[in-house]
Gaussian input, Z-matrix of N, CA and C with variables (Angstrom, degrees):
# hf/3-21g

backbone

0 1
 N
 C     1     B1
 C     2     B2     1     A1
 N     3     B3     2     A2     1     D1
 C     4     B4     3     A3     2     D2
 C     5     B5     4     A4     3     D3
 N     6     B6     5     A5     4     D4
 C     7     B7     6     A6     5     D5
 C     8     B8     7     A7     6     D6
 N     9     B9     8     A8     7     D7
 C    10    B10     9     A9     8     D8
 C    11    B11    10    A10     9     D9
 N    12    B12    11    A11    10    D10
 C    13    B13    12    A12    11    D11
 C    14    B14    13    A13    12    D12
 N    15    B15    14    A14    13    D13
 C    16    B16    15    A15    14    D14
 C    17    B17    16    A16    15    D15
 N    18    B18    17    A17    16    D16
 C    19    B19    18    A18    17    D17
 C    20    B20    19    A19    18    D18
 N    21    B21    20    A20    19    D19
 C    22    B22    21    A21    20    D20
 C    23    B23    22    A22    21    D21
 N    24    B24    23    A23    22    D22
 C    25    B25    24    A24    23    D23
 C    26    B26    25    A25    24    D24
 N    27    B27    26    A26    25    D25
 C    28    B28    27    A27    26    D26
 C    29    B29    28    A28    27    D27
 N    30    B30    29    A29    28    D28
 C    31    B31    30    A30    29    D29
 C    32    B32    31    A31    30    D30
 N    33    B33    32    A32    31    D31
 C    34    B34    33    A33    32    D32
 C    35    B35    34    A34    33    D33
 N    36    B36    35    A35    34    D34
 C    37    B37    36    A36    35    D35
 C    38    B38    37    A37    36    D36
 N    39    B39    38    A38    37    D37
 C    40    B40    39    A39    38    D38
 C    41    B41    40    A40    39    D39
 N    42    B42    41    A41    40    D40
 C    43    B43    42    A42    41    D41
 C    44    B44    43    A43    42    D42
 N    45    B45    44    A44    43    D43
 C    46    B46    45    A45    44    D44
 C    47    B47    46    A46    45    D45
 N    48    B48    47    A47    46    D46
 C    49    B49    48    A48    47    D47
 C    50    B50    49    A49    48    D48
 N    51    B51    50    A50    49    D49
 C    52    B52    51    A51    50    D50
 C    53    B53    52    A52    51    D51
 N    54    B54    53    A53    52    D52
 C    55    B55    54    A54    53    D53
 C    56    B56    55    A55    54    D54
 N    57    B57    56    A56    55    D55
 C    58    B58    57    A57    56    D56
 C    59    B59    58    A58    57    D57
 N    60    B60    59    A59    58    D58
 C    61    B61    60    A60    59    D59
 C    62    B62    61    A61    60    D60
 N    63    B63    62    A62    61    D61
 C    64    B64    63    A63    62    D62
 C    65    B65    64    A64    63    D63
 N    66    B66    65    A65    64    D64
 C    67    B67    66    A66    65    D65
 C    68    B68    67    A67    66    D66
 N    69    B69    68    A68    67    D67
 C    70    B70    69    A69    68    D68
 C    71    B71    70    A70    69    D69
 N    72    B72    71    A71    70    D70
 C    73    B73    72    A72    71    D71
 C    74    B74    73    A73    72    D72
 N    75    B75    74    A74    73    D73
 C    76    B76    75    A75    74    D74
 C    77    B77    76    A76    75    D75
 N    78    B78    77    A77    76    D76
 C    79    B79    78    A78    77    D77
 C    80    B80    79    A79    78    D78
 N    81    B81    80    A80    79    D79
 C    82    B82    81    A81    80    D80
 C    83    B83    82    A82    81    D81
 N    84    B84    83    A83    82    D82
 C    85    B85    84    A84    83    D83
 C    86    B86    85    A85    84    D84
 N    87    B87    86    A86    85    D85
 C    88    B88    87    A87    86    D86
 C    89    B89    88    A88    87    D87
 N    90    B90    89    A89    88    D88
 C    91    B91    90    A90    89    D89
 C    92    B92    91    A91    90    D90
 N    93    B93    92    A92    91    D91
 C    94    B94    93    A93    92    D92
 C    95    B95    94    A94    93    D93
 N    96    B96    95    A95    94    D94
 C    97    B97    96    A96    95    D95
 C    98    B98    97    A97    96    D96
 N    99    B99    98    A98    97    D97
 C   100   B100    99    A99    98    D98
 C   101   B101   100   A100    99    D99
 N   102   B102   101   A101   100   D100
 C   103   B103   102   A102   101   D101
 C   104   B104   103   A103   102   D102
 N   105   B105   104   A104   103   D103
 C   106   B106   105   A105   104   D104
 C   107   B107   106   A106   105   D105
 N   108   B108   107   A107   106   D106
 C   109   B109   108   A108   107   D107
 C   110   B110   109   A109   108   D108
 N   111   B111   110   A110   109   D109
 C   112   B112   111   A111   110   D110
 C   113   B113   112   A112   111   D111
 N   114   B114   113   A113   112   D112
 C   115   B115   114   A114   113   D113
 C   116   B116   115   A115   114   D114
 N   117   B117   116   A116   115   D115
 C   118   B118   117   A117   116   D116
 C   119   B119   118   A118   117   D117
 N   120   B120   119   A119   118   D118
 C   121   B121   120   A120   119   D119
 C   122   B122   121   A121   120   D120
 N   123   B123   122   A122   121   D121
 C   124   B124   123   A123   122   D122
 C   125   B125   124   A124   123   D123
 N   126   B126   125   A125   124   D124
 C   127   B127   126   A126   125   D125
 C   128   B128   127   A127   126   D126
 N   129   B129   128   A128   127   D127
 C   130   B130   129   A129   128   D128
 C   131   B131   130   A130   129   D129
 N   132   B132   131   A131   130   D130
 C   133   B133   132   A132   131   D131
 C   134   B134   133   A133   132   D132
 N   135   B135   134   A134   133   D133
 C   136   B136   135   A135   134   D134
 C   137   B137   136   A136   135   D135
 N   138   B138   137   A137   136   D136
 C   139   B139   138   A138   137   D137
 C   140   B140   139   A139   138   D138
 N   141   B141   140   A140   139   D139
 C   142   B142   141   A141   140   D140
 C   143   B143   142   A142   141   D141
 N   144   B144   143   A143   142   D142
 C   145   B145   144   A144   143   D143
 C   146   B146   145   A145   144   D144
 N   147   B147   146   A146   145   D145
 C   148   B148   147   A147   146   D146
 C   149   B149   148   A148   147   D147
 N   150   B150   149   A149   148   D148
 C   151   B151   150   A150   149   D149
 C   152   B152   151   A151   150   D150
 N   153   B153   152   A152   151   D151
 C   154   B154   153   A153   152   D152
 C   155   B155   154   A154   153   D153
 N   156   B156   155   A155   154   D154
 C   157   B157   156   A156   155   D155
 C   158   B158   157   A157   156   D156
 N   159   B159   158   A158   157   D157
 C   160   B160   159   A159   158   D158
 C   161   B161   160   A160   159   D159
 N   162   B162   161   A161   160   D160
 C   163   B163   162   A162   161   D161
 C   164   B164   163   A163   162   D162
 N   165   B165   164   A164   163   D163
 C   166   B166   165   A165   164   D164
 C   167   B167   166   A166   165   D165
 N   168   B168   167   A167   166   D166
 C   169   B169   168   A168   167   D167
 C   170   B170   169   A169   168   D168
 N   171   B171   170   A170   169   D169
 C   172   B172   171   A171   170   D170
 C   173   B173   172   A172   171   D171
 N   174   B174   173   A173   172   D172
 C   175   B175   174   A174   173   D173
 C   176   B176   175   A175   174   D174
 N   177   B177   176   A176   175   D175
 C   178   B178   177   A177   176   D176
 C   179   B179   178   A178   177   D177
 N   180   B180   179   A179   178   D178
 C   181   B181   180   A180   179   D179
 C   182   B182   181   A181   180   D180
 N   183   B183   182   A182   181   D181
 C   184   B184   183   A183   182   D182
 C   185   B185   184   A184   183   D183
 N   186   B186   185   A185   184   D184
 C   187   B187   186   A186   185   D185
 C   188   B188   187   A187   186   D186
 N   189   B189   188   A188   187   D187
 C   190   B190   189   A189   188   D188
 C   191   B191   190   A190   189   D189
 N   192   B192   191   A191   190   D190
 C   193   B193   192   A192   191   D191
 C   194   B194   193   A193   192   D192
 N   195   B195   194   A194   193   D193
 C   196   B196   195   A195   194   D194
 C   197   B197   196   A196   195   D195
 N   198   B198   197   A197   196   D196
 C   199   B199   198   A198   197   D197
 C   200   B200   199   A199   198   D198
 N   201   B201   200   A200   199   D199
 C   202   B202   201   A201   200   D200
 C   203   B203   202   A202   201   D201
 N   204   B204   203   A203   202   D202
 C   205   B205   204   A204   203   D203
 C   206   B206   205   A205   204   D204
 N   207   B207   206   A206   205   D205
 C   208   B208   207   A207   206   D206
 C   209   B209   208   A208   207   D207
 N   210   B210   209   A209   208   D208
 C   211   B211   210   A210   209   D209
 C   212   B212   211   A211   210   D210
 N   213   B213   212   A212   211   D211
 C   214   B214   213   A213   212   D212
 C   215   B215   214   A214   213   D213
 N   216   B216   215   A215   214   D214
 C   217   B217   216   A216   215   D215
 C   218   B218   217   A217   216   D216
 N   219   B219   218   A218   217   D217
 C   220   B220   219   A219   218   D218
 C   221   B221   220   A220   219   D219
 N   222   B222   221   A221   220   D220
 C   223   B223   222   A222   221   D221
 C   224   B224   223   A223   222   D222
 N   225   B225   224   A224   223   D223
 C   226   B226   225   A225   224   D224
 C   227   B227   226   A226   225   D225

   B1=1.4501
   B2=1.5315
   B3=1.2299
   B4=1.4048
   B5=1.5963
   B6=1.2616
   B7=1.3479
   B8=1.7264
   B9=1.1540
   B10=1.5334
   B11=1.6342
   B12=1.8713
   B13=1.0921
   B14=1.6867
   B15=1.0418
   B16=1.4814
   B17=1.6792
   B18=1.2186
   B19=1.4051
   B20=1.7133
   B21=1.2392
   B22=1.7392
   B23=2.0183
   B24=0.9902
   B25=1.6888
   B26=1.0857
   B27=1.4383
   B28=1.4156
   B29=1.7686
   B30=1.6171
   B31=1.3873
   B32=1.7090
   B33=1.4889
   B34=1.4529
   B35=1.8409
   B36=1.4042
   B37=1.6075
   B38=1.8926
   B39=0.4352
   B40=1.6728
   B41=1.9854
   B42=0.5348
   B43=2.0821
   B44=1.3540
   B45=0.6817
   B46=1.6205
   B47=1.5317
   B48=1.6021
   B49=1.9389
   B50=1.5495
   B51=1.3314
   B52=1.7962
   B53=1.3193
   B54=1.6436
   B55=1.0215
   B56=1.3995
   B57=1.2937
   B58=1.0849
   B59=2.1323
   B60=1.6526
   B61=1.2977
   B62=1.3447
   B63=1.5626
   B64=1.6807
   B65=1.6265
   B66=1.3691
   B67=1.4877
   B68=1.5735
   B69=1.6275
   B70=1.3784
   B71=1.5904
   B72=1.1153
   B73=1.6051
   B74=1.8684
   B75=1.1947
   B76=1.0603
   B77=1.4573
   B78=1.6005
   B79=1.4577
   B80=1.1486
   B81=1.6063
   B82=1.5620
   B83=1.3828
   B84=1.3614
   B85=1.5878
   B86=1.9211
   B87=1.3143
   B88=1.2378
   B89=1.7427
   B90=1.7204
   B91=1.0071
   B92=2.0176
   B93=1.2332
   B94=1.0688
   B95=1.6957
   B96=1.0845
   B97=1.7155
   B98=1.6468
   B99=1.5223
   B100=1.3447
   B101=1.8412
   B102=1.4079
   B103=1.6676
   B104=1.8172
   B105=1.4609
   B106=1.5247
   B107=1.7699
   B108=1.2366
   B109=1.6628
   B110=1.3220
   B111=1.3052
   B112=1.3552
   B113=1.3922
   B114=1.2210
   B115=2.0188
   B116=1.8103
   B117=1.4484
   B118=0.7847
   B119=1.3447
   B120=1.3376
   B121=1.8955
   B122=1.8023
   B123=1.2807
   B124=1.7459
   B125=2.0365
   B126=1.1617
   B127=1.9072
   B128=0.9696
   B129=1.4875
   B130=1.1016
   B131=1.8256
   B132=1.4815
   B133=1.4802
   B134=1.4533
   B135=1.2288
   B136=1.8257
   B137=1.4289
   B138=1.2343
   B139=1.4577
   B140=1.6391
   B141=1.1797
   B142=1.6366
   B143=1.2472
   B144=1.9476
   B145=1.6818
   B146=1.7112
   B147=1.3402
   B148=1.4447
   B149=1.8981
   B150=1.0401
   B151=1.6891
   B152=1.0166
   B153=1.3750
   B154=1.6956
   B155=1.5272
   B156=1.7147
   B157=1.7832
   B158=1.3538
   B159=1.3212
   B160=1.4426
   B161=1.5878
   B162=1.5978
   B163=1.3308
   B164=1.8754
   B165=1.6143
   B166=0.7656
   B167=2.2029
   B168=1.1073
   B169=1.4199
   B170=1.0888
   B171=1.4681
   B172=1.5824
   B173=1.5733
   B174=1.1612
   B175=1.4835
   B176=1.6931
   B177=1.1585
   B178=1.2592
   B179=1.7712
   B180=1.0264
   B181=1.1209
   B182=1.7538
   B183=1.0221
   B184=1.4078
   B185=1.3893
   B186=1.7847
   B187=1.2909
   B188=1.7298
   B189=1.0588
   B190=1.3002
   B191=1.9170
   B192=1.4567
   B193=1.2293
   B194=1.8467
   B195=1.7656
   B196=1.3262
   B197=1.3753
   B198=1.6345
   B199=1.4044
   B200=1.4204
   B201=1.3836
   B202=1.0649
   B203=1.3486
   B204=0.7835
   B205=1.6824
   B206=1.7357
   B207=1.6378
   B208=1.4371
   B209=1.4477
   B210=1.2049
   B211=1.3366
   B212=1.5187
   B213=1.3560
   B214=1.4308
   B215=1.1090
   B216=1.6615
   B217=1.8481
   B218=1.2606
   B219=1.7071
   B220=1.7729
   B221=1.7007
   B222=1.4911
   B223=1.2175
   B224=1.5653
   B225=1.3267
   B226=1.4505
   B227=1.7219
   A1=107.98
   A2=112.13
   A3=123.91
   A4=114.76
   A5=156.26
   A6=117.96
   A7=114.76
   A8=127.07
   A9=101.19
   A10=111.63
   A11=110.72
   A12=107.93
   A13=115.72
   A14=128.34
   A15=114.94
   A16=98.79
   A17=146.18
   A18=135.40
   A19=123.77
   A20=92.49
   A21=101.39
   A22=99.33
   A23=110.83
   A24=100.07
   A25=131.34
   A26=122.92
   A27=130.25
   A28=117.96
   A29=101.08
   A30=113.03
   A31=110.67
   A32=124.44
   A33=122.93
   A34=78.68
   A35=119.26
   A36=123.81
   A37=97.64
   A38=108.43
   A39=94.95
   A40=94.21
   A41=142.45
   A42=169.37
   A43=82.79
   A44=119.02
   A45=150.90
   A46=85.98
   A47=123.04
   A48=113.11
   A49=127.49
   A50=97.92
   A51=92.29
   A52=128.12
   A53=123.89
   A54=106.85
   A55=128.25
   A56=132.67
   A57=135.25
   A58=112.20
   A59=103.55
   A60=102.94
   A61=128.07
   A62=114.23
   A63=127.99
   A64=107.36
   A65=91.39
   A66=115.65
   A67=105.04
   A68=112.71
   A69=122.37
   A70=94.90
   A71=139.26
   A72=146.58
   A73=98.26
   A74=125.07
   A75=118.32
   A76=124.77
   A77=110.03
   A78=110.18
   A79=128.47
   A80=125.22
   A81=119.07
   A82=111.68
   A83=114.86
   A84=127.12
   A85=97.62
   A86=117.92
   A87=132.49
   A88=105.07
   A89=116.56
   A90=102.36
   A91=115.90
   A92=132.31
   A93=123.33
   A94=105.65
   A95=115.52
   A96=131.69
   A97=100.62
   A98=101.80
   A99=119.89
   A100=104.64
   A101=105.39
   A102=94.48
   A103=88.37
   A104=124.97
   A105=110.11
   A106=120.85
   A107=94.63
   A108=95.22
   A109=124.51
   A110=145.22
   A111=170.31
   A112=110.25
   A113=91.76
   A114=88.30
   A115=106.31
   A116=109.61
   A117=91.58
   A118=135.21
   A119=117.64
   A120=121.23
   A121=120.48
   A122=87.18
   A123=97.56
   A124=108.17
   A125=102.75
   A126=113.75
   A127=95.19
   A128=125.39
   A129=146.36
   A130=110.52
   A131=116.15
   A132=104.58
   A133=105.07
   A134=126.21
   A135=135.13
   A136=88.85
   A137=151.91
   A138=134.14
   A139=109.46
   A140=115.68
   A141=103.61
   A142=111.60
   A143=113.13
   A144=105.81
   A145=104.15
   A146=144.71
   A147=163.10
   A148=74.27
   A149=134.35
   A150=142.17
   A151=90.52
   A152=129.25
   A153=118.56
   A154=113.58
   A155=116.94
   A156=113.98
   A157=106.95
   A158=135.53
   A159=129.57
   A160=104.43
   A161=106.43
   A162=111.56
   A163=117.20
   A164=107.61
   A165=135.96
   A166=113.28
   A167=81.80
   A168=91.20
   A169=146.29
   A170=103.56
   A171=132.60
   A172=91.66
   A173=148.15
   A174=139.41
   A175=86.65
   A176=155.03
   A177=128.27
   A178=97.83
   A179=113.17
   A180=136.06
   A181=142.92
   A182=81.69
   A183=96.60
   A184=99.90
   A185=142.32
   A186=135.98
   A187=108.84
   A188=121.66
   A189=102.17
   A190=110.13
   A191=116.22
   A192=118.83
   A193=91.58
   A194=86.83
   A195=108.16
   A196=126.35
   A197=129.91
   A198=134.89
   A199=100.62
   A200=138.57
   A201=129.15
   A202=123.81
   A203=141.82
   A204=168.42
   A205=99.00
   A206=113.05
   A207=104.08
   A208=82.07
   A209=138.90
   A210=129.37
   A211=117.39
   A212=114.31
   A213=123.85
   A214=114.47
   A215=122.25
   A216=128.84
   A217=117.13
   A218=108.32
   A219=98.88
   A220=85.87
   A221=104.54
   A222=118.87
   A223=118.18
   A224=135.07
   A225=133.61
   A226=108.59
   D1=129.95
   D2=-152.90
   D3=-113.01
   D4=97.94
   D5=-179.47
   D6=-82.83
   D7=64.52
   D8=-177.07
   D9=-91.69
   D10=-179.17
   D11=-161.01
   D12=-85.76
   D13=141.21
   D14=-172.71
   D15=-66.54
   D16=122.24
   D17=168.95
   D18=-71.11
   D19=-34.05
   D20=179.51
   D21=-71.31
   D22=-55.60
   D23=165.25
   D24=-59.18
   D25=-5.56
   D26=-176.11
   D27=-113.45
   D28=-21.29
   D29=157.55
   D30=-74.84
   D31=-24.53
   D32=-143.15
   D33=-100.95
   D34=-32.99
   D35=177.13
   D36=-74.61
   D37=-10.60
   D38=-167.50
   D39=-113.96
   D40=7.03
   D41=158.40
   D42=-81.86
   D43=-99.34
   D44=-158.01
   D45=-36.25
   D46=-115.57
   D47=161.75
   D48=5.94
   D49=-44.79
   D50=167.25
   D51=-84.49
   D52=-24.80
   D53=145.69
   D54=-71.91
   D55=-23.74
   D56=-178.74
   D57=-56.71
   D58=-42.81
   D59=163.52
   D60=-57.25
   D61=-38.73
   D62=157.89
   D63=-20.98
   D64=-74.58
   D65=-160.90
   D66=-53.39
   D67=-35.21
   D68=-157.89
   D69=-76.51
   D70=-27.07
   D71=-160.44
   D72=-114.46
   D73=-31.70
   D74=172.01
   D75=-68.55
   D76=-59.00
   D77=170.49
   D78=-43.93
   D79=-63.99
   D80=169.41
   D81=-37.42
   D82=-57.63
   D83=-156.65
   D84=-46.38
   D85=-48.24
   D86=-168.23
   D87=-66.25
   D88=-58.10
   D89=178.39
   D90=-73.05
   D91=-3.96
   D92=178.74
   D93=-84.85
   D94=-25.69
   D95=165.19
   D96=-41.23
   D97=-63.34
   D98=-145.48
   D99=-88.33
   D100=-12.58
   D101=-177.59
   D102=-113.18
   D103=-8.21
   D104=159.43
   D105=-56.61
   D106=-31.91
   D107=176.84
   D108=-129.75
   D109=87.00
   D110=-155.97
   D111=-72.33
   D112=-44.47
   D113=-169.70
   D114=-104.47
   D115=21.03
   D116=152.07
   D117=-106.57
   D118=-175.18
   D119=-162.44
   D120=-69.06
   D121=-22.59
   D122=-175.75
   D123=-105.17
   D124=11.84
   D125=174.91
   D126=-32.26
   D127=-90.12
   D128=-136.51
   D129=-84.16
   D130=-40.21
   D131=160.39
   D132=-51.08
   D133=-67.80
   D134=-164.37
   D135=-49.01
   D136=-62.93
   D137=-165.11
   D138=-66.02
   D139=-18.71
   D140=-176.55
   D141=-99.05
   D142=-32.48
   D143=164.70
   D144=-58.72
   D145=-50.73
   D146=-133.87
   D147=-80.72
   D148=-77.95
   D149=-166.75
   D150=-48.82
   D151=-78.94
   D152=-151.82
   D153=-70.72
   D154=-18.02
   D155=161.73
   D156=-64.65
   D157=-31.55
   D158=-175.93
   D159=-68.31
   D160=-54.80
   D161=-166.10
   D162=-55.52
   D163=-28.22
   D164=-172.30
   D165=-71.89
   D166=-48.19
   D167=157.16
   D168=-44.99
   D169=-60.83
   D170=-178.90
   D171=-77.27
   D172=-25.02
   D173=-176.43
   D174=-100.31
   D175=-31.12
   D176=-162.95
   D177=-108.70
   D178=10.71
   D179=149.73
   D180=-72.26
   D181=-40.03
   D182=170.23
   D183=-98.07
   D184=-51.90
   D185=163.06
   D186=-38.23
   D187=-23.44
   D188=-178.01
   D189=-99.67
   D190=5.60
   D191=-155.52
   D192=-94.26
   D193=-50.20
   D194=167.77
   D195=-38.93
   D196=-54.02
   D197=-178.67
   D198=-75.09
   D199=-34.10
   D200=169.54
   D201=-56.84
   D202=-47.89
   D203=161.96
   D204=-42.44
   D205=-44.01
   D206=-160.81
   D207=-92.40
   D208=-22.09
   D209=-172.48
   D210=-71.81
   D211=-26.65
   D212=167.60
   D213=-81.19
   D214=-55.88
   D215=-160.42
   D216=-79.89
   D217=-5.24
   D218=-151.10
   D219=-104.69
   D220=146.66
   D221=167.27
   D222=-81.72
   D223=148.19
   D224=169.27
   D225=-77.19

């Protein structure tokens, strides 16, 4: 009985983390865009795409924390 690491789950977690860094530099970037200029016409889309890239993060974030973790801990 062996514990080694699954690699194909641990490449598919580490995919996963890199978009998640995407997301991490994109979202802010969007809402700091979007509260520099107020009166303009697209505010309020740019603050709700800018929220759901953050939100989006922090959940594909944790999905990727997760496959990493199962790629090391989980037994076959």
């Amino acid at each position: 009985m062996s514990n080694r690491t699954d690699k194909t789950l641990l490449y598919k977690g580490l995919n996963t983390m890199a978009i998640c860094l995407l997301c991490c530099f994109t979202g802010p970037s969007l809402l700091y865009v979007a509260f520099g200029n107020p009166t303009k016409p697209l505010y309020y889309p740019m603050i709700i795409v800018g929220c759901i890239v953050c939100l989006a993060a922090i959940i594909i974030g944790f999905k990727g924390i997760k496959q990493i973790g199962d790629s090391m801990f989980k037994r076959n």
